[in-house]
C-alpha positions in Angstrom: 96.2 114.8 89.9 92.5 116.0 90.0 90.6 114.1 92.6 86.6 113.5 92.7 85.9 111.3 95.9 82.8 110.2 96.2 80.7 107.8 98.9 77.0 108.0 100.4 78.5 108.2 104.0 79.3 112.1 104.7 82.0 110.3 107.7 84.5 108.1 105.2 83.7 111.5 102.4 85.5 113.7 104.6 87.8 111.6 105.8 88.8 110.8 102.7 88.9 114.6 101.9 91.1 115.5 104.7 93.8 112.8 103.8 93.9 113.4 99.9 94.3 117.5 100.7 97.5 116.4 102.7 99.0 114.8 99.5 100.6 117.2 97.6 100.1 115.8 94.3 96.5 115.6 94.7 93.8 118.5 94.5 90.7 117.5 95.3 88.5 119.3 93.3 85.1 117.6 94.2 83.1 115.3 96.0 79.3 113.5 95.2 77.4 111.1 97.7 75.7 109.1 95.2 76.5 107.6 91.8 74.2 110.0 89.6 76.2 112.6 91.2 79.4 111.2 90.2 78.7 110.9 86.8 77.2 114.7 86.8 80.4 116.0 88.8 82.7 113.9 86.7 81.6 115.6 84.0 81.5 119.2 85.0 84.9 118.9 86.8 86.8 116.3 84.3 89.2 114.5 86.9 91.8 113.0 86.8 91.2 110.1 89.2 87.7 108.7 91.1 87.5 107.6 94.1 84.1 105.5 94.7 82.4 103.9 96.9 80.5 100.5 95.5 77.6 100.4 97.3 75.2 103.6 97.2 71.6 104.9 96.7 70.6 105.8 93.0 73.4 104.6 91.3 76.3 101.9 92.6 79.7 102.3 92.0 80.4 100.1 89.2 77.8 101.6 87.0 78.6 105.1 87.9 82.0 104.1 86.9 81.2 102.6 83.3 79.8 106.1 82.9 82.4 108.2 83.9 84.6 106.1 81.4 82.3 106.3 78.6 81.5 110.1 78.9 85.1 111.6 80.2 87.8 108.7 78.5 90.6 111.0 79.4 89.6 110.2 83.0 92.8 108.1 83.2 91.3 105.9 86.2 89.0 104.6 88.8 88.9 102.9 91.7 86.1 102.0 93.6 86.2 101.0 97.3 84.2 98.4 99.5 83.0 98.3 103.0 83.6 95.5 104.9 81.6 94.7 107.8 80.4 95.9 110.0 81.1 99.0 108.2 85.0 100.4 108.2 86.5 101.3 104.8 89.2 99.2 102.7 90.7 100.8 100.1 91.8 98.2 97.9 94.7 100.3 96.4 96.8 103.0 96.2 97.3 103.0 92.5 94.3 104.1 90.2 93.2 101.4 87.5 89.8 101.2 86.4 87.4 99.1 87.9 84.7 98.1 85.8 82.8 95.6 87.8 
């Protein structure tokens, strides 16, 4: 599974990175820190699978995701992620279904 990861906090990004490399299904083939990025990347790099933050300068996660579904269909999914507070991530899945707000 191609993997683009993307969130506006460099941290959860790489952490993210460094757990998805371990899987060995998943090849992480990019990552963005804002939406606009996403869509641009998702383009370019046609993943399989986004991981996305929801809350991020330029562009949130829900819209960057309609995008990515409109312009790449075969992405077979998204999934975006939230923050809690005061600030640790929850992913809110292991599976990837889209998310469309």
């Amino acid at each position: 599974m191609r993997l683009l990861i993307v969130d506006d906090q460099t941290l959860i990004r790489d952490g993210l990175v460094t757990i998805c490399e371990r899987l060995p299904a998943v090849e992480v083939v990019g990552t963005a820190d804002d939406g606009e990025d996403a869509v641009r990347l998702a383009g370019e790099l046609s993943p399989d699978v986004v991981l996305m933050d929801l809350r991020m300068p330029r562009m949130d996660g829900i819209e960057a995701t309609r995008r990515i579904r409109a312009q790449q269909p075969s992405t077979q999914g998204s999934r975006c992620h939230r923050r809690a507070r005061p600030r640790p991530t929850t992913l809110t899945s292991t599976t990837c279904r889209s998310h469309t707000g």
